[in-house]
N, CA, C and O atoms as a GROMACS GRO file, in nm:
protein
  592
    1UNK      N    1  -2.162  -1.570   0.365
    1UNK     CA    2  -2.039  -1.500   0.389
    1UNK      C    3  -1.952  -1.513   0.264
    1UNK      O    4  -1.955  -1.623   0.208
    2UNK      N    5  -1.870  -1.410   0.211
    2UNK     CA    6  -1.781  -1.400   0.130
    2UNK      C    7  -1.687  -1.475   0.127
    2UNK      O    8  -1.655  -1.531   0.232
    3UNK      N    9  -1.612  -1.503  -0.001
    3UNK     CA   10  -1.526  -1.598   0.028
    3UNK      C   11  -1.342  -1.491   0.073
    3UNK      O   12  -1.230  -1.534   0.100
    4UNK      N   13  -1.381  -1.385   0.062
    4UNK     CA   14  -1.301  -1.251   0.070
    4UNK      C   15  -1.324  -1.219   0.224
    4UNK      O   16  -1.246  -1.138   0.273
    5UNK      N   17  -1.442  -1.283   0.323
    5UNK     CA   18  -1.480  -1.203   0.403
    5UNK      C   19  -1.409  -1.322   0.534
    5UNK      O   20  -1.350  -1.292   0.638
    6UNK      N   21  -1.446  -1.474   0.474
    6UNK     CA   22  -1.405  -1.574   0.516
    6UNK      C   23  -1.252  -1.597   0.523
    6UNK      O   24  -1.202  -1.629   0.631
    7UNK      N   25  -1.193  -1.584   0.435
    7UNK     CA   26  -1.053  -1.630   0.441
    7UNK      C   27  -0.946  -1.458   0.464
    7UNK      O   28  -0.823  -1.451   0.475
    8UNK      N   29  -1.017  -1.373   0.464
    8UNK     CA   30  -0.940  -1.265   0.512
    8UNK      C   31  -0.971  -1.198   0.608
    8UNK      O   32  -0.908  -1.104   0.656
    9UNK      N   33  -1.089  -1.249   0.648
    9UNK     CA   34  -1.182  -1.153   0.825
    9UNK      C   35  -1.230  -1.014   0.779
    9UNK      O   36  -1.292  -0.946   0.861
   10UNK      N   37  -1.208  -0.963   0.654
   10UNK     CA   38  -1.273  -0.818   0.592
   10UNK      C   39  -1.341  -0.808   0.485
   10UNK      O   40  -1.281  -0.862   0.392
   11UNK      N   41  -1.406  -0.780   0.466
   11UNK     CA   42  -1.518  -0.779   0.294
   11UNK      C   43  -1.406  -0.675   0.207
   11UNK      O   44  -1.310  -0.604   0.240
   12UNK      N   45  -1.461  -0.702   0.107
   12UNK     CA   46  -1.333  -0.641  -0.089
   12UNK      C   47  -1.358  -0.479   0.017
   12UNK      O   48  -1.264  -0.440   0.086
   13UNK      N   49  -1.485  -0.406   0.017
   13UNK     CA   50  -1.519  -0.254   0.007
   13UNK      C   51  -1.425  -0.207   0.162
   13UNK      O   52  -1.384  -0.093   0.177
   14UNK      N   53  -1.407  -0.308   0.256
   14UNK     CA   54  -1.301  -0.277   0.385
   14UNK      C   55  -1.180  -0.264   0.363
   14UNK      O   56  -1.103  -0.179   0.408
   15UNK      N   57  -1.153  -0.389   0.258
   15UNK     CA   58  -0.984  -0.402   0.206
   15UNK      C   59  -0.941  -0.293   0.145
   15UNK      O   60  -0.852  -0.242   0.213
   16UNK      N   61  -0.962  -0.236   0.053
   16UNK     CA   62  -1.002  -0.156  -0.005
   16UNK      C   63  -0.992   0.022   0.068
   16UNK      O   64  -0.930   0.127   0.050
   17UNK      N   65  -1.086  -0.027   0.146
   17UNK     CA   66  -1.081   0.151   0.262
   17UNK      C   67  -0.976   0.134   0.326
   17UNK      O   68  -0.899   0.230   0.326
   18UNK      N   69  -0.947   0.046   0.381
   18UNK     CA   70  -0.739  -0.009   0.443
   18UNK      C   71  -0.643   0.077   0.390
   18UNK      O   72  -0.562   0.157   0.436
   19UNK      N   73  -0.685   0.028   0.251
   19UNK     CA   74  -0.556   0.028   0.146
   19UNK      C   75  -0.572   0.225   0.115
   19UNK      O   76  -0.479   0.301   0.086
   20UNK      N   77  -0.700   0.258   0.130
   20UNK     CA   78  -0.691   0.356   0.058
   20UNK      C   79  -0.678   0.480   0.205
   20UNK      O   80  -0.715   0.597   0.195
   21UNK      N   81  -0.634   0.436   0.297
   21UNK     CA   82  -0.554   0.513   0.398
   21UNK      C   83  -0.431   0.579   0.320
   21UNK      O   84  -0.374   0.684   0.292
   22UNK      N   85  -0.431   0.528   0.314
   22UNK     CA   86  -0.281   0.510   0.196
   22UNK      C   87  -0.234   0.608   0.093
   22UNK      O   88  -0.119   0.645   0.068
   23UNK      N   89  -0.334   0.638   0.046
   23UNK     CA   90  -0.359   0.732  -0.095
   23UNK      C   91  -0.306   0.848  -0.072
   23UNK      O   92  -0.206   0.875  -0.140
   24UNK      N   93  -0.355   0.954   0.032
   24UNK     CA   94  -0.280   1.071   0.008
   24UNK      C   95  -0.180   1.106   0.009
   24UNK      O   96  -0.136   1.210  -0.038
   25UNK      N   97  -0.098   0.972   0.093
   25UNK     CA   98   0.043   1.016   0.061
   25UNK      C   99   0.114   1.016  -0.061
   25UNK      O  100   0.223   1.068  -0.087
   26UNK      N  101   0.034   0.946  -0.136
   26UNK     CA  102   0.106   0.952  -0.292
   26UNK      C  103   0.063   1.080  -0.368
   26UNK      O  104   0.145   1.127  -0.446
   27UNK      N  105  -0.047   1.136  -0.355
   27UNK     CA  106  -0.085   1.282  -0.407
   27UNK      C  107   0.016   1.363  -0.341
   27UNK      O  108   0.096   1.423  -0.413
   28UNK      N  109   0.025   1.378  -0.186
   28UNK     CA  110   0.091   1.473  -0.185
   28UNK      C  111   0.206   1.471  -0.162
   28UNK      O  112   0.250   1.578  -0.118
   29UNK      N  113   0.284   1.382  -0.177
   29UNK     CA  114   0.455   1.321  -0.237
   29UNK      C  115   0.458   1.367  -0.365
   29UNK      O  116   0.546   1.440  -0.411
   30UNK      N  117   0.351   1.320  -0.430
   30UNK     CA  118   0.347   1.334  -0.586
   30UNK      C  119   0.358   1.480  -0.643
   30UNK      O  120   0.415   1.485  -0.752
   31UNK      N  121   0.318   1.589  -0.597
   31UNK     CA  122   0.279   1.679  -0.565
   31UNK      C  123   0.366   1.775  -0.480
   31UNK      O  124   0.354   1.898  -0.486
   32UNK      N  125   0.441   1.720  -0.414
   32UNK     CA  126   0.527   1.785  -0.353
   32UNK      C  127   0.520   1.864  -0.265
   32UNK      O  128   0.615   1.936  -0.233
   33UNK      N  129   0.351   1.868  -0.181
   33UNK     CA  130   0.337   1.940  -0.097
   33UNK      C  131   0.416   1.893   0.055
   33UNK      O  132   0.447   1.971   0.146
   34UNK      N  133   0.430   1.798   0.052
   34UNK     CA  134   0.474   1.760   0.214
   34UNK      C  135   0.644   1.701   0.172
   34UNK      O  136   0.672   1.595   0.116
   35UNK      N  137   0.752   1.823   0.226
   35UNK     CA  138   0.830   1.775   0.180
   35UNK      C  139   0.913   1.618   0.292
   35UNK      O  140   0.896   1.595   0.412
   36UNK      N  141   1.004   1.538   0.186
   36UNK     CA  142   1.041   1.439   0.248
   36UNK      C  143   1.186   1.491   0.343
   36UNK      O  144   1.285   1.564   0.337
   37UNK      N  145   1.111   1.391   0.434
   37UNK     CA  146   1.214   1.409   0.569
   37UNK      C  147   1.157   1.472   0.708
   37UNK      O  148   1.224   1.486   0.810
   38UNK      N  149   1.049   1.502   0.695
   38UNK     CA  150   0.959   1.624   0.792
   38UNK      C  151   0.859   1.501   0.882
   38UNK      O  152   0.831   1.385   0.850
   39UNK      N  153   0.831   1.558   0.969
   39UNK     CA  154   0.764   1.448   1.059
   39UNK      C  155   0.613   1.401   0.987
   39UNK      O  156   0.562   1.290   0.991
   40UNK      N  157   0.552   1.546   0.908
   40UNK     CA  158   0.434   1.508   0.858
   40UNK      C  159   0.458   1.380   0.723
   40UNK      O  160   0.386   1.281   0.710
   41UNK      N  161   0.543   1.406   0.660
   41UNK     CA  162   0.570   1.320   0.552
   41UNK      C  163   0.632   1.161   0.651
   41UNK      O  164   0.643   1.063   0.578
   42UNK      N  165   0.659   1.144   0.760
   42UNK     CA  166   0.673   1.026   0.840
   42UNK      C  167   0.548   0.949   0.838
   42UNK      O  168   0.520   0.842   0.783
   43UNK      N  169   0.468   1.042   0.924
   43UNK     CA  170   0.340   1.014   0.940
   43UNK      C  171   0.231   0.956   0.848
   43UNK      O  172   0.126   0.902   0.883
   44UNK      N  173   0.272   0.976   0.731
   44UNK     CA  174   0.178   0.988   0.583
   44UNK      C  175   0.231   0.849   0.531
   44UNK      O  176   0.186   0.798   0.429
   45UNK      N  177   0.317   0.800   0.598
   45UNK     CA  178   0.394   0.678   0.538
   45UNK      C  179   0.409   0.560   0.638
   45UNK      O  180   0.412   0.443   0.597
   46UNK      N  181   0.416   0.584   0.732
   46UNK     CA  182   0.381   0.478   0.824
   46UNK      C  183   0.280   0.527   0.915
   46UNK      O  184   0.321   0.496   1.027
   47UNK      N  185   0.141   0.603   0.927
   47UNK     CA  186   0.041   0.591   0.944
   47UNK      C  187  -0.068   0.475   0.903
   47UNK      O  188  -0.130   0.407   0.985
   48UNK      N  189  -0.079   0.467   0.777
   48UNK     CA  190  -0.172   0.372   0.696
   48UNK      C  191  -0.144   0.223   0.760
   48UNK      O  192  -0.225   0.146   0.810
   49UNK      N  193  -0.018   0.209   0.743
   49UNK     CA  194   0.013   0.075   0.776
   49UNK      C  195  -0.007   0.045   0.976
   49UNK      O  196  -0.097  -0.019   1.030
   50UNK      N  197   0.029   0.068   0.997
   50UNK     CA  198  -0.009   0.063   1.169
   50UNK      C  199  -0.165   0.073   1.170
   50UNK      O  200  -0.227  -0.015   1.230
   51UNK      N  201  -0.226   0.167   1.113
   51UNK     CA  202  -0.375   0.071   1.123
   51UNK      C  203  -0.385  -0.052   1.083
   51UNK      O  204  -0.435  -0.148   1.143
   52UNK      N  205  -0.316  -0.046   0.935
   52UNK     CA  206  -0.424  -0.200   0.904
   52UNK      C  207  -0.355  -0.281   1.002
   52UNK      O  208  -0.390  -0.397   0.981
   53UNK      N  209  -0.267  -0.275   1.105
   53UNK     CA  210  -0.198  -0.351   1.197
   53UNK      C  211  -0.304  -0.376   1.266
   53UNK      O  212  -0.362  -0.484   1.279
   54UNK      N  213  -0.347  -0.206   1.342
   54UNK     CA  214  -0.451  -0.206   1.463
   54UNK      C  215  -0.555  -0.300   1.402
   54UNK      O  216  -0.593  -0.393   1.473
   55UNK      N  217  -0.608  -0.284   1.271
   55UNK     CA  218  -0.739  -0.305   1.268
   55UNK      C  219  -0.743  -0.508   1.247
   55UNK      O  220  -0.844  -0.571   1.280
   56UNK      N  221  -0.631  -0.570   1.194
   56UNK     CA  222  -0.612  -0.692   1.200
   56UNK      C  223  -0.576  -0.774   1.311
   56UNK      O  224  -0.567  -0.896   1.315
   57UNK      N  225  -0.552  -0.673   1.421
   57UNK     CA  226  -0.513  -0.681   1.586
   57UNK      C  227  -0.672  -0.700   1.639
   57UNK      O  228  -0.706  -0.800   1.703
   58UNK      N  229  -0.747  -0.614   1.611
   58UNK     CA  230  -0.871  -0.553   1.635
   58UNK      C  231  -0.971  -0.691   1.540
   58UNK      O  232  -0.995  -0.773   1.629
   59UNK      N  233  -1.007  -0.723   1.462
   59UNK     CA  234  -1.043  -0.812   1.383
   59UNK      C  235  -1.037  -0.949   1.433
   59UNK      O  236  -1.128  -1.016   1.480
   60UNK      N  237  -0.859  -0.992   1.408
   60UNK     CA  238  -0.835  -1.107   1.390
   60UNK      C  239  -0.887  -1.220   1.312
   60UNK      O  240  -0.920  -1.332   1.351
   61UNK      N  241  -0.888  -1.173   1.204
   61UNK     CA  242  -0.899  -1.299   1.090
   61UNK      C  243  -0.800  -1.431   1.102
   61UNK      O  244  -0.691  -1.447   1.158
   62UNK      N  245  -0.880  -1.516   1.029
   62UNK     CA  246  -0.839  -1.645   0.990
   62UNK      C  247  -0.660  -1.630   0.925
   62UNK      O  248  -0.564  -1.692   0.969
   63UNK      N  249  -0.661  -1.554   0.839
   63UNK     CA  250  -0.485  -1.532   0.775
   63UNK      C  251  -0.491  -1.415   0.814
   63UNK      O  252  -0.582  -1.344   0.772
   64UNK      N  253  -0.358  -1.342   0.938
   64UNK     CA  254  -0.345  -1.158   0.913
   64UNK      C  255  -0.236  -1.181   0.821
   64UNK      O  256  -0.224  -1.081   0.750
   65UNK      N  257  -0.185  -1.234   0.804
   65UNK     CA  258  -0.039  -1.169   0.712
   65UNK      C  259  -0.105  -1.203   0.539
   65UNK      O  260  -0.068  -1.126   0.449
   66UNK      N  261  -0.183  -1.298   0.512
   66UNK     CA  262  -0.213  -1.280   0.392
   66UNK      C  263  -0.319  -1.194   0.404
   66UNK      O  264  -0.361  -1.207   0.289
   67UNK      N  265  -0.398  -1.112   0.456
   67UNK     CA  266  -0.478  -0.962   0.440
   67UNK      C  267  -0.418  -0.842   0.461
   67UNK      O  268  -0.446  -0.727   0.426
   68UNK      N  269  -0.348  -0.881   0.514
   68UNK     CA  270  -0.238  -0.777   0.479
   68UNK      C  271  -0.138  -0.732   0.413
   68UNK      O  272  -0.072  -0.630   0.434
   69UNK      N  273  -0.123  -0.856   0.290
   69UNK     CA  274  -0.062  -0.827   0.181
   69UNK      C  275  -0.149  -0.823   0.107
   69UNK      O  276  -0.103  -0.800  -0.004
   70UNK      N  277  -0.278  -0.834   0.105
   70UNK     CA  278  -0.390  -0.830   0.004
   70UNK      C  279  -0.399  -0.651   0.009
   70UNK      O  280  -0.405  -0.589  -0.097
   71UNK      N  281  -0.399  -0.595   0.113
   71UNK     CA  282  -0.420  -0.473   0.151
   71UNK      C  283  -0.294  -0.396   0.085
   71UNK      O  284  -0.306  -0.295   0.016
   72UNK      N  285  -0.174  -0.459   0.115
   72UNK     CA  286  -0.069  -0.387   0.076
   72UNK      C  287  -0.056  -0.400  -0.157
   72UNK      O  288  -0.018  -0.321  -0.243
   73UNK      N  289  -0.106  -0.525  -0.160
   73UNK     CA  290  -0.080  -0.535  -0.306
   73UNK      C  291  -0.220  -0.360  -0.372
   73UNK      O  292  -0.206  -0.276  -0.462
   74UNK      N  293  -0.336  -0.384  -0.265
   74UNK     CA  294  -0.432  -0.279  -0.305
   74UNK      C  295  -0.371  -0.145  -0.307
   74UNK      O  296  -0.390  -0.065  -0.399
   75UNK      N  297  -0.293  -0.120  -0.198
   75UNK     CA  298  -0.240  -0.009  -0.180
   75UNK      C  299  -0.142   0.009  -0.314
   75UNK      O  300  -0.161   0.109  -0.383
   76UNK      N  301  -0.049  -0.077  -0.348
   76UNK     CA  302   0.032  -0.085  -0.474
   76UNK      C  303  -0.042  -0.030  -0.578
   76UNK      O  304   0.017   0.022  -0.673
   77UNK      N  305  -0.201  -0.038  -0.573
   77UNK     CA  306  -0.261  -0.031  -0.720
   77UNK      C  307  -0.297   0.131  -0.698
   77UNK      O  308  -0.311   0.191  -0.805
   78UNK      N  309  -0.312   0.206  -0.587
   78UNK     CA  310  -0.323   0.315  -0.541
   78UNK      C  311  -0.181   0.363  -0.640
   78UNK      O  312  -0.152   0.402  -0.752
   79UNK      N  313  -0.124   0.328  -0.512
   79UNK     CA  314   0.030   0.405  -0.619
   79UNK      C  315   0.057   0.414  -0.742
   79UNK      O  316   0.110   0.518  -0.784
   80UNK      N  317   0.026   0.303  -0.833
   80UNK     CA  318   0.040   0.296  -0.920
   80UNK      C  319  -0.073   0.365  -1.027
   80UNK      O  320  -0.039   0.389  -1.143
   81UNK      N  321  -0.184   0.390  -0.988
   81UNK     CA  322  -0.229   0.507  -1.039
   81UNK      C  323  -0.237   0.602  -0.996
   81UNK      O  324  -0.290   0.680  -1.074
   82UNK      N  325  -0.196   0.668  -0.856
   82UNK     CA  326  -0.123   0.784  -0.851
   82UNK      C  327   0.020   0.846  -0.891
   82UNK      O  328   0.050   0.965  -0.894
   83UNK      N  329   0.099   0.735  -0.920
   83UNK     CA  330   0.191   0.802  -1.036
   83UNK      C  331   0.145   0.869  -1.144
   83UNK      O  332   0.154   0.987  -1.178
   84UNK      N  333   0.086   0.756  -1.203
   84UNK     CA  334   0.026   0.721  -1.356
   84UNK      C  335  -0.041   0.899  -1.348
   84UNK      O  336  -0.032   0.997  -1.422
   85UNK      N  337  -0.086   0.878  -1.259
   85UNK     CA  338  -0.231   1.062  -1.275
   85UNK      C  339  -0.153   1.177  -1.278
   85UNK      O  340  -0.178   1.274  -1.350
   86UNK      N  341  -0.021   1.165  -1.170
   86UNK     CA  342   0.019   1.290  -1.136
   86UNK      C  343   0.173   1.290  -1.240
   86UNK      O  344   0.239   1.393  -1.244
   87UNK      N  345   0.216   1.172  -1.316
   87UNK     CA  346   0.313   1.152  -1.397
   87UNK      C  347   0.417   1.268  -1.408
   87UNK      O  348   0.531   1.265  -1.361
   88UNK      N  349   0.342   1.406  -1.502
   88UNK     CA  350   0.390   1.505  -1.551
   88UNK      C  351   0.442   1.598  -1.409
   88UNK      O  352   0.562   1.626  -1.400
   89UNK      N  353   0.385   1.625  -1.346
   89UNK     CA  354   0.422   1.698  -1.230
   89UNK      C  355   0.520   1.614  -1.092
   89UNK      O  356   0.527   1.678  -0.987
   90UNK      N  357   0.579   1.501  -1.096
   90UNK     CA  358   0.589   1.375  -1.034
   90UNK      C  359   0.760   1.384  -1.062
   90UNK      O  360   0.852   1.457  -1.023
   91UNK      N  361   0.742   1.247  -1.169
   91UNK     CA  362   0.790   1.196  -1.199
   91UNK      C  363   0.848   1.218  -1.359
   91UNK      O  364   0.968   1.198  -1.378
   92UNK      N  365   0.802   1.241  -1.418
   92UNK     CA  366   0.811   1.311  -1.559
   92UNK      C  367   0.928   1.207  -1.690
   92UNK      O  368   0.963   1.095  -1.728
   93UNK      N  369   0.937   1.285  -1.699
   93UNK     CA  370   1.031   1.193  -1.848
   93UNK      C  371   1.194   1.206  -1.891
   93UNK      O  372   1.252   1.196  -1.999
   94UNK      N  373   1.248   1.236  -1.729
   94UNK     CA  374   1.370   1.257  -1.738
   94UNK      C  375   1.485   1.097  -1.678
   94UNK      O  376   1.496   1.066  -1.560
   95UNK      N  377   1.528   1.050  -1.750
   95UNK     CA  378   1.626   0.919  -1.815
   95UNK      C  379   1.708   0.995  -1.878
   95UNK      O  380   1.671   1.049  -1.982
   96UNK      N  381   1.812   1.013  -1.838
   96UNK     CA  382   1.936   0.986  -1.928
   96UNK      C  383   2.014   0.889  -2.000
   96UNK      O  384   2.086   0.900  -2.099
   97UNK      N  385   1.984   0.793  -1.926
   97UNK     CA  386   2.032   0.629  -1.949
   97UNK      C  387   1.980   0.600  -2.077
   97UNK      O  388   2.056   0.551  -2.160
   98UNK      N  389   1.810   0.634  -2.118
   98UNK     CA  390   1.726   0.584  -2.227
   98UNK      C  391   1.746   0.761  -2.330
   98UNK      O  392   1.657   0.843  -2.355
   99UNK      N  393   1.828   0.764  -2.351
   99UNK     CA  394   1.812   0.910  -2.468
   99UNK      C  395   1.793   0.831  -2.550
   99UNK      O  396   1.676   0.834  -2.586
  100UNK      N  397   1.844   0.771  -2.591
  100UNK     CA  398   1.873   0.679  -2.735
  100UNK      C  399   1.743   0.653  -2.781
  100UNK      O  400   1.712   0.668  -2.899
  101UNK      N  401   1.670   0.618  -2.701
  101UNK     CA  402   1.507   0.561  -2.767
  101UNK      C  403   1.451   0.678  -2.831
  101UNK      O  404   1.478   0.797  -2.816
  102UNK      N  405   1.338   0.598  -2.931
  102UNK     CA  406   1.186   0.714  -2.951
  102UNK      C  407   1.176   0.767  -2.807
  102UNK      O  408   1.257   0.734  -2.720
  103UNK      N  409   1.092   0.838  -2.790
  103UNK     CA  410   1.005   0.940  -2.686
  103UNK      C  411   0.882   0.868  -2.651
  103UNK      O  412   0.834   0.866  -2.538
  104UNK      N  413   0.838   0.812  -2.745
  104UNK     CA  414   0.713   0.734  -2.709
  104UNK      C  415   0.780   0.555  -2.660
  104UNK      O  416   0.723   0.477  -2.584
  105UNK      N  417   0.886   0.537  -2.718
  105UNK     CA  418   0.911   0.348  -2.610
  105UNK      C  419   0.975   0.437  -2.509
  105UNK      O  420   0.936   0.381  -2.407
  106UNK      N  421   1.048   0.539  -2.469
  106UNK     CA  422   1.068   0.604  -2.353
  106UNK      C  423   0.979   0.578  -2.230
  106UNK      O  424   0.991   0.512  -2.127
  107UNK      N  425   0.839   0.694  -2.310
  107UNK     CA  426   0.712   0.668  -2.187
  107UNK      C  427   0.702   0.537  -2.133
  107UNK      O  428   0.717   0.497  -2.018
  108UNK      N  429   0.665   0.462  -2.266
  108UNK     CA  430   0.583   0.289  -2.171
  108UNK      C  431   0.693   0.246  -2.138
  108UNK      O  432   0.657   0.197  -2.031
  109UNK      N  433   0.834   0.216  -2.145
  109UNK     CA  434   0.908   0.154  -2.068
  109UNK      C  435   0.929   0.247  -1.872
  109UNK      O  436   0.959   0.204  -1.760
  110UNK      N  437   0.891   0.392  -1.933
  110UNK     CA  438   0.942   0.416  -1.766
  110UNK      C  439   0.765   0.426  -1.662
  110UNK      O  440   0.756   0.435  -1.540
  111UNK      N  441   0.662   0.421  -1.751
  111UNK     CA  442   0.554   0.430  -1.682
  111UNK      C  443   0.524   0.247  -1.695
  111UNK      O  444   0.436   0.181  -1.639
  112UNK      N  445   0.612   0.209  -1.770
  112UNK     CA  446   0.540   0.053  -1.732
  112UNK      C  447   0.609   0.012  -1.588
  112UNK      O  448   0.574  -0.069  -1.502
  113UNK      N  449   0.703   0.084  -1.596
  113UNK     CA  450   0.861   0.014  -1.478
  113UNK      C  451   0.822   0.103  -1.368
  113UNK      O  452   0.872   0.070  -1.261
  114UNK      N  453   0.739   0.214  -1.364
  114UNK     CA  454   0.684   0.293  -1.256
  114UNK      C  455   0.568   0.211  -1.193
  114UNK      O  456   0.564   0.195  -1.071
  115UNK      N  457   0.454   0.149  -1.293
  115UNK     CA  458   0.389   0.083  -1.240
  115UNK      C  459   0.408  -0.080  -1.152
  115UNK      O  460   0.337  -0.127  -1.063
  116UNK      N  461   0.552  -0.146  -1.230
  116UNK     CA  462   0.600  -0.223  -1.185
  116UNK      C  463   0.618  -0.215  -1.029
  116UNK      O  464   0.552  -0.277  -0.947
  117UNK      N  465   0.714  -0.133  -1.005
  117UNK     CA  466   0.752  -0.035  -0.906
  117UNK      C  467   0.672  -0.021  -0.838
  117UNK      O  468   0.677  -0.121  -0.767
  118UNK      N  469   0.560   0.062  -0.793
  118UNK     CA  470   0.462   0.054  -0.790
  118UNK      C  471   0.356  -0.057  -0.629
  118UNK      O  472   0.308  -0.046  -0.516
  119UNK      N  473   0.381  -0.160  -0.750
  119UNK     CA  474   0.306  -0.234  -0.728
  119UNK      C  475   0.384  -0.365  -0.622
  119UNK      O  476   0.324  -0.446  -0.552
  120UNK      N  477   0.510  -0.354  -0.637
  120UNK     CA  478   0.606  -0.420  -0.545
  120UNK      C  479   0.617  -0.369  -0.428
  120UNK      O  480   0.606  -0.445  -0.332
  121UNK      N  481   0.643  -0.219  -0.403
  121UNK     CA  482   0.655  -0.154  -0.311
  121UNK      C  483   0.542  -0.169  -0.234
  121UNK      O  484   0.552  -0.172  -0.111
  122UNK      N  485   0.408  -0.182  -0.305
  122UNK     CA  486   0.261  -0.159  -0.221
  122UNK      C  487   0.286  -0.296  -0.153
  122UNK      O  488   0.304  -0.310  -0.032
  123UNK      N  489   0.283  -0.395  -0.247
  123UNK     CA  490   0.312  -0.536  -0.175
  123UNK      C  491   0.364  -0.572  -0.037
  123UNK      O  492   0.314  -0.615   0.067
  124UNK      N  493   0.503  -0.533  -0.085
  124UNK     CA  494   0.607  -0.538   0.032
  124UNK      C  495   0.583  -0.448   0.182
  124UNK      O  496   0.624  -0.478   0.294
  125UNK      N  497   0.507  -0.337   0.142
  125UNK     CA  498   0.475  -0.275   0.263
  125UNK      C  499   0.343  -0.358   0.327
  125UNK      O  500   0.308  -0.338   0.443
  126UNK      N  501   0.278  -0.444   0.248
  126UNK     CA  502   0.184  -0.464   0.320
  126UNK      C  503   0.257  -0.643   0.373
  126UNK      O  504   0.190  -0.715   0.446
  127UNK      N  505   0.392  -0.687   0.324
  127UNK     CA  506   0.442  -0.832   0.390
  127UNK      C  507   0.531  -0.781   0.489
  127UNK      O  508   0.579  -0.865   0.565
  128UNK      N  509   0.565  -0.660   0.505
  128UNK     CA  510   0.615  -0.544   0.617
  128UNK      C  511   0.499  -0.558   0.778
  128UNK      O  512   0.515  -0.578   0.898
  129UNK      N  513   0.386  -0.532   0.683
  129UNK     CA  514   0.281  -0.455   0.789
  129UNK      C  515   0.223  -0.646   0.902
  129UNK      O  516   0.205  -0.677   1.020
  130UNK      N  517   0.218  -0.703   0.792
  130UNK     CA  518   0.197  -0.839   0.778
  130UNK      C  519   0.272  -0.900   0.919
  130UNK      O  520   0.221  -0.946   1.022
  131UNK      N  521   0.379  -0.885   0.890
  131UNK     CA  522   0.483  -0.970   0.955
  131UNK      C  523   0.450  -0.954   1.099
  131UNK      O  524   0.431  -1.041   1.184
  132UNK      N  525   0.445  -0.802   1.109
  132UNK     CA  526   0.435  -0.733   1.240
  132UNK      C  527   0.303  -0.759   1.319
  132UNK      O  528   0.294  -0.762   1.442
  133UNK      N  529   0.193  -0.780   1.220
  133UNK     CA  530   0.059  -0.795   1.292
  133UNK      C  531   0.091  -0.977   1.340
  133UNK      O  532   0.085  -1.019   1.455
  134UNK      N  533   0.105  -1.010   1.290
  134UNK     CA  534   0.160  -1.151   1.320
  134UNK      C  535   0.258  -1.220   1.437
  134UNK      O  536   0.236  -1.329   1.490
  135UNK      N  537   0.339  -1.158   1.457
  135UNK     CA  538   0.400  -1.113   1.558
  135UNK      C  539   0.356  -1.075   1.696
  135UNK      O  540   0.371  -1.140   1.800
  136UNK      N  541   0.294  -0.945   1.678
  136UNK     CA  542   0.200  -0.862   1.806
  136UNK      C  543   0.080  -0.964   1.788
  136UNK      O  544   0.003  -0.964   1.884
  137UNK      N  545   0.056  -1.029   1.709
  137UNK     CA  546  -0.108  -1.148   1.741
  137UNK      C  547  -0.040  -1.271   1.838
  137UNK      O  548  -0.093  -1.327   1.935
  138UNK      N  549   0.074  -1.292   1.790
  138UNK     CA  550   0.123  -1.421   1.871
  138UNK      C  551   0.169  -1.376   2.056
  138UNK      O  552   0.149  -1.448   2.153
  139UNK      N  553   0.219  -1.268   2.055
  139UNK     CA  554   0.249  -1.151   2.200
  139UNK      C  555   0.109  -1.174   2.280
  139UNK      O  556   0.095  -1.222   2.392
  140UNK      N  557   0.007  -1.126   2.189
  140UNK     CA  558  -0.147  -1.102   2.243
  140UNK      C  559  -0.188  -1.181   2.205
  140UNK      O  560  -0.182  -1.186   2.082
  141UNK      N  561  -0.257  -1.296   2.274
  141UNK     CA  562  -0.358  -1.381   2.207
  141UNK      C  563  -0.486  -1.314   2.188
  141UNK      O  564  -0.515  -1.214   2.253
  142UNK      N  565  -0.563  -1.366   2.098
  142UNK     CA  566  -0.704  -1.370   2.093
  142UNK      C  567  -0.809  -1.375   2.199
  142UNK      O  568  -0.800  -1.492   2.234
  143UNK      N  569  -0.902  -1.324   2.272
  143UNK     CA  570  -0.944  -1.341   2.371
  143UNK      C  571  -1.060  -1.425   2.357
  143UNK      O  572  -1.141  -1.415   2.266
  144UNK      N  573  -1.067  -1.534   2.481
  144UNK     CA  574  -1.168  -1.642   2.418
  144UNK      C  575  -1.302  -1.596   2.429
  144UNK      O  576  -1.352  -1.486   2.450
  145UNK      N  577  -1.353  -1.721   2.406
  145UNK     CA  578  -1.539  -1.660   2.441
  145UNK      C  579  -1.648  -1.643   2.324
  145UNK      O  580  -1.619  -1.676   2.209
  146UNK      N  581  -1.729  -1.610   2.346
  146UNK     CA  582  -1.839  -1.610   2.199
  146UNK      C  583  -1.856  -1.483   2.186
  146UNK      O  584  -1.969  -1.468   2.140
  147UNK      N  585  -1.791  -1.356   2.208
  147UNK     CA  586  -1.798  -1.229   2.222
  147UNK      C  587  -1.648  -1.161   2.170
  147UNK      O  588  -1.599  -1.073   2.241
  148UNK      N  589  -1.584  -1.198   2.055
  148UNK     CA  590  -1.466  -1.229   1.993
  148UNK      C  591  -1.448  -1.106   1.949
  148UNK      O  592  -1.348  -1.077   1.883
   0.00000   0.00000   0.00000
């Protein structure tokens, strides 16, 4: 057994498919097809996370709140290269604050601080998602038996 599979109750390629529930909402945020405020753009954002709830409900690993920030930091890395991809059409290169710079320390300071960004937000949604599975695990116990 993994040492990923052991101390989080899911193998890397599960964590991973969790996290990447996740993904389209950053294409099509990014993208601008689903505008914000609409029930579908609700859905696209707290969908992902209520599974990996269900599925750590459903599971029950050894740590849920640390696999579920493992999930949420994965999801962060989603975002953060779905900025990074969709940049120009997104997010783009508008700072007013930074005129003063080159054009090029422009980019890496706002795509480094996007990825920063990023990667906190993925986090935090998954010590969000965390908290809650933790919570609803302590409500519901575990059911005993050798059939777990």
């Amino acid at each position: 057994m993994s040492g990923a599979r052991r101390t989080l109750g899911f193998s890397w390629p599960a964590l991973v498919a969790l996290a990447a529930l996740a993904a389209p909402r950053v294409v099509l945020h990014d993208l601008d097809v689903v505008p914000e405020g609409t029930i579908v753009a609700a859905l696209l954002a707290i969908g992902p996370p209520l599974c990996w709830v269900a599925a750590v409900l459903w599971r029950r690993p050894p740590r849920p709140f640390l696999t579920l920030v493992v999930v949420g930091a994965l999801y962060g890395v989603f975002l953060a290269v779905g900025h990074q991809v969709f940049w120009d059409s997104s997010l783009g290169m508008d700072a007013p604050g930074l005129a003063g710079l080159a054009p090029g320390a422009r980019e890496v300071l706002l795509r480094g601080a996007a990825v920063m960004s990023s990667l906190v937000t993925g986090t935090m949604v998954g010590v969000a998602a965390g908290a809650v599975a933790v919570l609803l695990s302590r409500l519901r116990p575990a059911p005993a038996g050798p059939y777990r």
